[in-house]
DSSP file (Angstrom, degrees, kcal/mol; ACC not computed):
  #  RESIDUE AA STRUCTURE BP1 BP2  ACC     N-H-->O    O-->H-N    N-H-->O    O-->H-N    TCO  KAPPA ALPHA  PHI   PSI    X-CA   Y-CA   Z-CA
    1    1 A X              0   0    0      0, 0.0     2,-0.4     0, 0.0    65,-0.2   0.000 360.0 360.0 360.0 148.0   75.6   71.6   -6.7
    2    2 A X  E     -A   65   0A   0     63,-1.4    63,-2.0    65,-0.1     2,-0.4  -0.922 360.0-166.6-136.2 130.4   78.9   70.0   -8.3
    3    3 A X  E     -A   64   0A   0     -2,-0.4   102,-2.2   102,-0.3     2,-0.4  -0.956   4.4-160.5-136.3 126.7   82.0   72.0   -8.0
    4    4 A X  E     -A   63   0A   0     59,-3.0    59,-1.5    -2,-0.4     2,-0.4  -0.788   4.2-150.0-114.5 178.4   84.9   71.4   -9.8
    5    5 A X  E     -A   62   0A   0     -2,-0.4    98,-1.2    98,-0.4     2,-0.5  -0.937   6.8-171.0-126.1 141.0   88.7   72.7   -8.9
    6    6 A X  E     -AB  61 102A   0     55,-2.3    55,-1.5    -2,-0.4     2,-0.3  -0.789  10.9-155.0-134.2 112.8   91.4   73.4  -11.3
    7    7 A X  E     -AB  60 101A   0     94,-0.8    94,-1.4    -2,-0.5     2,-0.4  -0.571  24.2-172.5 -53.4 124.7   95.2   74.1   -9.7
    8    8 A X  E     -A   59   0A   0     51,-2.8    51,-1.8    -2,-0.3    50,-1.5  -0.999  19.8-151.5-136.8 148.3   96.9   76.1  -11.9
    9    9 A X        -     0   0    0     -2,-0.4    87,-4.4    87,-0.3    90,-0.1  -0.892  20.8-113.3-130.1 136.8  100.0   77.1  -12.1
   10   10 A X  B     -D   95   0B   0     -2,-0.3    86,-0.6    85,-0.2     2,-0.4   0.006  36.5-109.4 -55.1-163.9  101.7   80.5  -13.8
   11   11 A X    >   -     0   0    0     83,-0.9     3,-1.6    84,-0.3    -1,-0.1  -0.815  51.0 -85.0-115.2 145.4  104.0   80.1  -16.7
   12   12 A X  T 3  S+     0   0    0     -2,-0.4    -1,-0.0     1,-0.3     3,-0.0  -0.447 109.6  25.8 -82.6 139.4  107.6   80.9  -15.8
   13   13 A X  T 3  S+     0   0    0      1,-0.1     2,-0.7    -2,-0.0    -1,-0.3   0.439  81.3 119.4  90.0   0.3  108.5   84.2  -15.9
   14   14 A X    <   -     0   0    0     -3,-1.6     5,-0.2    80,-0.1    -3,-0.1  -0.737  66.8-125.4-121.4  73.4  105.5   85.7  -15.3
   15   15 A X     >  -     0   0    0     -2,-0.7     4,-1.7     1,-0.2     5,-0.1   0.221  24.0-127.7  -9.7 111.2  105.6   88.0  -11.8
   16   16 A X  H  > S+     0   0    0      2,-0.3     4,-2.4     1,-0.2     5,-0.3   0.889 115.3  61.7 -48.3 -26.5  102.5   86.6   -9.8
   17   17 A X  H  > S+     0   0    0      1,-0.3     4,-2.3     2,-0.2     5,-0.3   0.975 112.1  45.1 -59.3 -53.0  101.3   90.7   -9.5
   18   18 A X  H  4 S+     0   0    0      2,-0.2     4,-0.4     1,-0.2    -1,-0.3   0.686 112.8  45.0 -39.1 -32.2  101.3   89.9  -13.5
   19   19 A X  H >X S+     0   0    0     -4,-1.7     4,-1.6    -5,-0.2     3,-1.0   0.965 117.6  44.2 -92.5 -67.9   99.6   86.6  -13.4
   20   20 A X  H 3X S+     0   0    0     -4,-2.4     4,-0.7     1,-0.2    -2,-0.2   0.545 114.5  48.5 -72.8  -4.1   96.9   87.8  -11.0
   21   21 A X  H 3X S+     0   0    0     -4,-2.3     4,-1.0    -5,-0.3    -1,-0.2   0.699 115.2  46.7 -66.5 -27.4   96.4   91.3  -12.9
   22   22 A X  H <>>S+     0   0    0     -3,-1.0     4,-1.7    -4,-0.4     5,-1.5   0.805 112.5  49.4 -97.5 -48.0   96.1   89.3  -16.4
   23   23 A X  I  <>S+     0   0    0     -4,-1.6     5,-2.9     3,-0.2    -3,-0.1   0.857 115.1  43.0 -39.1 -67.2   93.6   86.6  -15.1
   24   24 A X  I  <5S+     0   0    0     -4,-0.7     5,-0.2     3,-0.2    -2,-0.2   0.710 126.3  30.4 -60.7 -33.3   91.4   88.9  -13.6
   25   25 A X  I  <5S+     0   0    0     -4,-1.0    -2,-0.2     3,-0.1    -3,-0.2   0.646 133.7  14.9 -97.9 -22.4   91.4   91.5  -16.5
   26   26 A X  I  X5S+     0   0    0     -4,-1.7     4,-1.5     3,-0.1    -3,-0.2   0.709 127.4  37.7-118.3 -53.9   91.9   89.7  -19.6
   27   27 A X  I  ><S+     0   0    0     -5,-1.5     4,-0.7     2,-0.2    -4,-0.2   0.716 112.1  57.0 -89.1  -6.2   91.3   85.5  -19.2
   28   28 A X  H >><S+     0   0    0     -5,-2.9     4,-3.8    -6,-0.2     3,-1.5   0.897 112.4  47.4 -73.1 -63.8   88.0   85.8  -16.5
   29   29 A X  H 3> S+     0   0    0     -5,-0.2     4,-0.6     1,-0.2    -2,-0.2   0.761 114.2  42.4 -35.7 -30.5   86.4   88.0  -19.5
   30   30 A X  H 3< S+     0   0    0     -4,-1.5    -1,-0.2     2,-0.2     3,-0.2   0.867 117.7  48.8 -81.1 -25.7   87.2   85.7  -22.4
   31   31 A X  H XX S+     0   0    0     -3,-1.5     3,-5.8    -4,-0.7     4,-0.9   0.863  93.5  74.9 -91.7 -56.2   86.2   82.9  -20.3
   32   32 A X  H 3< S+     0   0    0     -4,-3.8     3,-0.5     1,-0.3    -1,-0.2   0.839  93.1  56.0 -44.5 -26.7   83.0   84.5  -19.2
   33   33 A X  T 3< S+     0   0    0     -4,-0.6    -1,-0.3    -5,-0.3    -2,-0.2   0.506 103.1  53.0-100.3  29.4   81.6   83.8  -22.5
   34   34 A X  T <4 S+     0   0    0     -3,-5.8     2,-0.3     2,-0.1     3,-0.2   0.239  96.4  75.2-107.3  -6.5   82.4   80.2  -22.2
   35   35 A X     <  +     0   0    0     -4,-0.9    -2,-0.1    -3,-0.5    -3,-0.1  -0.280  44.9 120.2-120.4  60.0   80.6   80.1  -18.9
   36   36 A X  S    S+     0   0    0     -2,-0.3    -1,-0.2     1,-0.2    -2,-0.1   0.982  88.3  49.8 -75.7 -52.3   76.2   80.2  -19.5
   37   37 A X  S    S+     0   0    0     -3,-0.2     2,-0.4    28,-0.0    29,-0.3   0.721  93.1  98.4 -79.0 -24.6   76.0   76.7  -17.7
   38   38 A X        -     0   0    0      1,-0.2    27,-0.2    27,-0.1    -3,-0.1  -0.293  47.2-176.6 -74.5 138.3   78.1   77.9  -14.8
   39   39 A X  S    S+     0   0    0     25,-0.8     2,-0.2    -2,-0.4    -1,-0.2   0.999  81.7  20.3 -67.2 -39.9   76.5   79.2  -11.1
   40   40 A X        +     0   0    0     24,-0.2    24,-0.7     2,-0.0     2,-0.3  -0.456  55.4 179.0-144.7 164.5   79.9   80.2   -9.5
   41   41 A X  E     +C   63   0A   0     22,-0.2     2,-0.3    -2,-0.2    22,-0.2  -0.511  28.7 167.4 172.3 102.7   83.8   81.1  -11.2
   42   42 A X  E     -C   62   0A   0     20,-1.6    20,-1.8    -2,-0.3     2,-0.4  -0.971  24.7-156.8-122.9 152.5   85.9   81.9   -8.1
   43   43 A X  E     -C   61   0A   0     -2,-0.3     2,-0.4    18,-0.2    18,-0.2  -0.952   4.8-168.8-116.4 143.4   89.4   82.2   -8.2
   44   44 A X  E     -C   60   0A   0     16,-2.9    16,-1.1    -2,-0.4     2,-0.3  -0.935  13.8-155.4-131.1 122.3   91.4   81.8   -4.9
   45   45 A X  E     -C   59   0A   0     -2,-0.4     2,-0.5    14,-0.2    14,-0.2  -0.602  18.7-117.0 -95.7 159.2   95.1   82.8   -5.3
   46   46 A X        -     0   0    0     12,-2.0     2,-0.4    -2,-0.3     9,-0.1  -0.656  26.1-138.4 -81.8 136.5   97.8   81.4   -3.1
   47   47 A X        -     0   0    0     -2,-0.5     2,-0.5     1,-0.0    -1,-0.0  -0.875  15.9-162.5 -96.5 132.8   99.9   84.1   -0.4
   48   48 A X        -     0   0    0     -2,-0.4     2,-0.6     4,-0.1     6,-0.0  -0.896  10.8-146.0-110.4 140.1  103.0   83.6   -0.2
   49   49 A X    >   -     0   0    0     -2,-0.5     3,-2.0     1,-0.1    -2,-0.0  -0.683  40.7 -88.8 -99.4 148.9  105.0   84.8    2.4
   50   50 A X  T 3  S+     0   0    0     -2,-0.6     3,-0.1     1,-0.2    -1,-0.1  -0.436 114.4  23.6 -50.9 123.7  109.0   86.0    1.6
   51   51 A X  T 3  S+     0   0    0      1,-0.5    -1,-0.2    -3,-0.0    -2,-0.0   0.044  89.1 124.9 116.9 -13.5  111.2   83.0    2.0
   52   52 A X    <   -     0   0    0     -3,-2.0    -1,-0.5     1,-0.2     2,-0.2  -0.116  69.8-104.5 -71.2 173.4  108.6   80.3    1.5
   53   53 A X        -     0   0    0      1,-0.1    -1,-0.2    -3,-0.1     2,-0.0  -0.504  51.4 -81.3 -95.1 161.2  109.5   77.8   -1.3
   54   54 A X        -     0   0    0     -2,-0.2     2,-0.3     1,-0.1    -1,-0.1  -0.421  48.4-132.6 -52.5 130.0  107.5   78.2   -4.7
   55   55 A X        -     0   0    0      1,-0.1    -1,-0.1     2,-0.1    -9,-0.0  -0.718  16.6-114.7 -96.4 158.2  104.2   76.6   -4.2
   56   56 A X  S    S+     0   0    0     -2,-0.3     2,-0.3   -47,-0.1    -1,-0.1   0.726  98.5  23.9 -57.5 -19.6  102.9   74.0   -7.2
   57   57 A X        -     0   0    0      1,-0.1   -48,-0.3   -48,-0.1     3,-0.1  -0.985  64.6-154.9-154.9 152.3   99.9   76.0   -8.3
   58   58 A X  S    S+     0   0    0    -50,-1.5   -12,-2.0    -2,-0.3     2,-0.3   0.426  81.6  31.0 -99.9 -15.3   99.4   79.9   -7.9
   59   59 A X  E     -AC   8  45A   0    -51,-1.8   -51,-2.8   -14,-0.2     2,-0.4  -0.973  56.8-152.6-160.9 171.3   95.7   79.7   -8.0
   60   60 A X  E     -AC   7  44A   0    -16,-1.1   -16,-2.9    -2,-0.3   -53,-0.2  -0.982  27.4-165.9-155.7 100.0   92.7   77.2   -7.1
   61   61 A X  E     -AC   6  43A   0    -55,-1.5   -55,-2.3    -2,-0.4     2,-0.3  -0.679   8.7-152.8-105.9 154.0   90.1   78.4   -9.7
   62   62 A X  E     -AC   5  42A   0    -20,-1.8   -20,-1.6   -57,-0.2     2,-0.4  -0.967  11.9-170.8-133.4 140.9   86.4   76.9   -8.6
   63   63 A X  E     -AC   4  41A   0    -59,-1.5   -59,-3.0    -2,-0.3     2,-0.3  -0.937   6.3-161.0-112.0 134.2   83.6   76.1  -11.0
   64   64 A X  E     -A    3   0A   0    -24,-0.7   -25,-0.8    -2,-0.4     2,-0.2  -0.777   7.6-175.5-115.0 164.4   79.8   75.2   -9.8
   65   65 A X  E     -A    2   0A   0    -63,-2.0   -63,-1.4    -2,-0.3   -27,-0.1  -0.899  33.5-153.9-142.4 157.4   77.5   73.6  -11.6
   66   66 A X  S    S+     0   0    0    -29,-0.3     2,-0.6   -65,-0.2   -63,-0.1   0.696  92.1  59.4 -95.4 -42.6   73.8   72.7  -11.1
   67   67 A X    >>  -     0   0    0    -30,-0.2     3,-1.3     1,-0.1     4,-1.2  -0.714  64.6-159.8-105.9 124.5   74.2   69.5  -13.9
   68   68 A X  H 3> S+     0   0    0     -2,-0.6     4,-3.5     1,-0.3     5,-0.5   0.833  94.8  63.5 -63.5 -20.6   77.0   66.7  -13.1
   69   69 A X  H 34 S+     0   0    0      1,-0.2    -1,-0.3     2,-0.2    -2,-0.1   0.579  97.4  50.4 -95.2  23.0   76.8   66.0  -16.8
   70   70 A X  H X> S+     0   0    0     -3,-1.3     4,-2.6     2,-0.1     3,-1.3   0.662 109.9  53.2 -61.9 -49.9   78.1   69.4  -17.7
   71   71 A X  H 3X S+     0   0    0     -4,-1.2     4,-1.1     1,-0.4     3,-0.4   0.937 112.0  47.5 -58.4 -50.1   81.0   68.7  -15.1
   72   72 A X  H 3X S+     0   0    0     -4,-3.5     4,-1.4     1,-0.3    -1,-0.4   0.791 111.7  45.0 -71.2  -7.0   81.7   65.5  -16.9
   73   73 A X  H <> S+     0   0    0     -3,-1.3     4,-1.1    -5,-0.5    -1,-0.3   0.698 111.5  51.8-105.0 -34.2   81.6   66.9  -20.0
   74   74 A X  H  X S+     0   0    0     -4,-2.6     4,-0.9    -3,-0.4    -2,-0.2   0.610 111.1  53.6 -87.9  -0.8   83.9   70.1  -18.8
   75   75 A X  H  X S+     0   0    0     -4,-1.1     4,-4.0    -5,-0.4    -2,-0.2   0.942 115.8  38.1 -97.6 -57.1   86.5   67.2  -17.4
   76   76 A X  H  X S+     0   0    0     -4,-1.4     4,-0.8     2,-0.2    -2,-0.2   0.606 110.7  56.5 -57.9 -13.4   86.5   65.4  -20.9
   77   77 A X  H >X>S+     0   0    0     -4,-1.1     3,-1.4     2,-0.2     5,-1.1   0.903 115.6  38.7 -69.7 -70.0   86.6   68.6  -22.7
   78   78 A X  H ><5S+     0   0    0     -4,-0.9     3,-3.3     1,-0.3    -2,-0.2   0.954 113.9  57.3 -54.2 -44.5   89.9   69.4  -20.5
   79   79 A X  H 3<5S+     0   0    0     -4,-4.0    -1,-0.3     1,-0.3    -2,-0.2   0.817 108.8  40.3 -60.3 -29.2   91.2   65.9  -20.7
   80   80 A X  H <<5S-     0   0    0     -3,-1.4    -1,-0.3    -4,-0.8    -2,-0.2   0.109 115.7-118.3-117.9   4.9   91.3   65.6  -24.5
   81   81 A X  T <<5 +     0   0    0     -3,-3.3    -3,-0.2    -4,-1.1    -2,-0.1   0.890  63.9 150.3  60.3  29.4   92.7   69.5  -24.4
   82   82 A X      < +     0   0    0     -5,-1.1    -1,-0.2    -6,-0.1    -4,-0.1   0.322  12.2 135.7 -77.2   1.3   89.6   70.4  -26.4
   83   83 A X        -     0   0    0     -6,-0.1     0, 0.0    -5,-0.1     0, 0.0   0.264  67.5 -75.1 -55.0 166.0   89.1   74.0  -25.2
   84   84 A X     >  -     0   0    0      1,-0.1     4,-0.7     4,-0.0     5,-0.1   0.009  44.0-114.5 -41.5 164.7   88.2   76.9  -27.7
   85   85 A X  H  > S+     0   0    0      2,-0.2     4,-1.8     1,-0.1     5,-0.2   0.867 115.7  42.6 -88.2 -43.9   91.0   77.9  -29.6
   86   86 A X  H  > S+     0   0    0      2,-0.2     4,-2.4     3,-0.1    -1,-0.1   0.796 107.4  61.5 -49.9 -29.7   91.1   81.6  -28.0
   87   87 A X  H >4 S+     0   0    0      2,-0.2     3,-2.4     1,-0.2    -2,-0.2   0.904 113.2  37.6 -80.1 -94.9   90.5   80.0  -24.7
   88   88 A X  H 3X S+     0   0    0     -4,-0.7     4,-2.0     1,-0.3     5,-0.2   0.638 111.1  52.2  23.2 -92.0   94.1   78.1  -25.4
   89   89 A X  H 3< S+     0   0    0     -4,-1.8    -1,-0.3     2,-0.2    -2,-0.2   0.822 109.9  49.8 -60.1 -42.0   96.0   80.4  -26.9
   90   90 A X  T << S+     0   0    0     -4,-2.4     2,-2.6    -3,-2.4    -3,-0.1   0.322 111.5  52.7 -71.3-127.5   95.1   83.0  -23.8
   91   91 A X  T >> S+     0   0    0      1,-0.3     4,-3.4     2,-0.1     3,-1.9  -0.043 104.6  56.3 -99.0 -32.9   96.2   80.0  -21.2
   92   92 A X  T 3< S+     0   0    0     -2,-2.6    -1,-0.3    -4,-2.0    -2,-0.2   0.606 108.7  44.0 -86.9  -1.0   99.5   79.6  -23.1
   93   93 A X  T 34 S+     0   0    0     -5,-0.2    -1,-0.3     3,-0.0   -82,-0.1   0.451 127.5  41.4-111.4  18.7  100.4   83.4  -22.5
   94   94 A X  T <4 S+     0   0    0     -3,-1.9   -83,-0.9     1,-0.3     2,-0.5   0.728 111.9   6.8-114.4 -57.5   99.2   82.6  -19.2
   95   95 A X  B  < S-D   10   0B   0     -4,-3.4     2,-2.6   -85,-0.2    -1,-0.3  -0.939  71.0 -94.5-143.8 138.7   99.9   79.4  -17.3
   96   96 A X    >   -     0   0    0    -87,-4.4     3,-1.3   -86,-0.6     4,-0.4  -0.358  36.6-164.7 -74.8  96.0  101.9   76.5  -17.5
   97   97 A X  G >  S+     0   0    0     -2,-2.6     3,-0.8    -6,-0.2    -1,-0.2   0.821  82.6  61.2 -46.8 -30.0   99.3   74.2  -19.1
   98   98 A X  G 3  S+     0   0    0      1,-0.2    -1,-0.2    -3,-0.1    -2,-0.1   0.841 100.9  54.8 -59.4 -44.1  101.3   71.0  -18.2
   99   99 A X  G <  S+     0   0    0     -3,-1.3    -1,-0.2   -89,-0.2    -2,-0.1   0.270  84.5 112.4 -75.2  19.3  101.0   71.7  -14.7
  100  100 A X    <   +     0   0    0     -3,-0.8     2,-0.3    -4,-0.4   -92,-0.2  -0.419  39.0 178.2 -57.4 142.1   97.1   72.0  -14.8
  101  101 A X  E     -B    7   0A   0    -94,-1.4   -94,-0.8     2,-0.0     2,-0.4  -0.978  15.5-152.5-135.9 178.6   95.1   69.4  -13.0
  102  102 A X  E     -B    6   0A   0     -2,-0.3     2,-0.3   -96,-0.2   -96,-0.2  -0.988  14.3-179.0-130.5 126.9   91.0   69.3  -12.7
  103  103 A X        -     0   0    0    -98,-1.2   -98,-0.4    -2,-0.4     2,-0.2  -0.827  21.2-142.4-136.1 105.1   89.4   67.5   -9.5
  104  104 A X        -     0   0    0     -2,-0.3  -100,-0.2  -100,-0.2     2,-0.1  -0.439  33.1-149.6 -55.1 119.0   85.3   67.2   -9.1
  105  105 A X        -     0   0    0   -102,-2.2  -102,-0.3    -2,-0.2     2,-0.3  -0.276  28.8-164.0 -93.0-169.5   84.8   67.8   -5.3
  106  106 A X        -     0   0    0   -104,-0.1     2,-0.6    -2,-0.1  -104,-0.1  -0.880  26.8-159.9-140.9 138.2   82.2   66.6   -2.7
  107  107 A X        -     0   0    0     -2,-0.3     2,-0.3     2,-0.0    -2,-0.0  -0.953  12.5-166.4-139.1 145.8   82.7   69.0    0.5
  108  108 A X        -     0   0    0     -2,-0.6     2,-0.4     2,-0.0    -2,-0.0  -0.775  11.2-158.7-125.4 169.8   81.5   68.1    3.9
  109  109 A X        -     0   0    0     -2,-0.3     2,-0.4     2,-0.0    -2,-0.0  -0.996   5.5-151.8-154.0 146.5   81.4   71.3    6.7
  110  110 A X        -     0   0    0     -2,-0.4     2,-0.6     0, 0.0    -2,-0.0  -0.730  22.1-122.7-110.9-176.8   81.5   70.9   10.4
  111  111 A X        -     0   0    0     -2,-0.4     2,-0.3     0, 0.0    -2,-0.0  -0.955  29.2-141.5-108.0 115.0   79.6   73.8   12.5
  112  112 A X        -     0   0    0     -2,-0.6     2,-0.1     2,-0.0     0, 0.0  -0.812  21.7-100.8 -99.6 172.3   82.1   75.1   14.8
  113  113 A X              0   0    0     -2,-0.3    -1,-0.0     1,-0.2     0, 0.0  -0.359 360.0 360.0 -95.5 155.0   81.1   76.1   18.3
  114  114 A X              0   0    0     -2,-0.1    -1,-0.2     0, 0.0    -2,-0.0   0.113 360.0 360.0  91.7 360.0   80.5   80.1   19.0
């Protein structure tokens, strides 16, 4: 399996209750029909506790795949900004595209003891 990560960050101005209500209800559905070749689409949002500084990214989106050459192909798609044109247009009412970034992982796990 090949997993990619995307940090993302909202768009200023946009209440995080907002961000993550809007993600979940409006851009995972549009998104879902962009996603036949994917196994997995998790989102993991960041908590923030009162008083902590603004973190860089609000959410840690994860994508699997079975085929690395769809994951290369979704990394050049994003590098060259090539998304769908809906796909876009929702991200811009969404997230600060600038701050995006995309990282293909490899993940190693220990067993802890108990």
């Amino acid at each position: 399996m090949h997993k990619v990560l995307l940090f993302m960050k909202r768009r200023e101005g946009l209440s995080f209750n907002a961000f993550r209500a809007y993600y979940e209800i409006r851009h995972v559905p549009l998104c879902m029909t962009y996603m036949g070749d994917a196994k997995r689409y998790q989102r993991r949002y960041i908590e923030r506790r009162r008083g902590e500084p603004e973190p860089e990214f609000d959410v840690i989106t994860e994508l699997w795949f079975e085929d690395r050459k769809l994951v290369d192909g979704l990394l050049k798609t994003l590098r060259k900004d090539d998304l769908p044109a809906d796909v876009i247009a929702d991200e811009e009412k969404l997230f600060d595209r600038s701050k995006t970034r995309a990282f293909v992982v490899t993940e190693a796990e220990t067993a802890l003891p108990g």
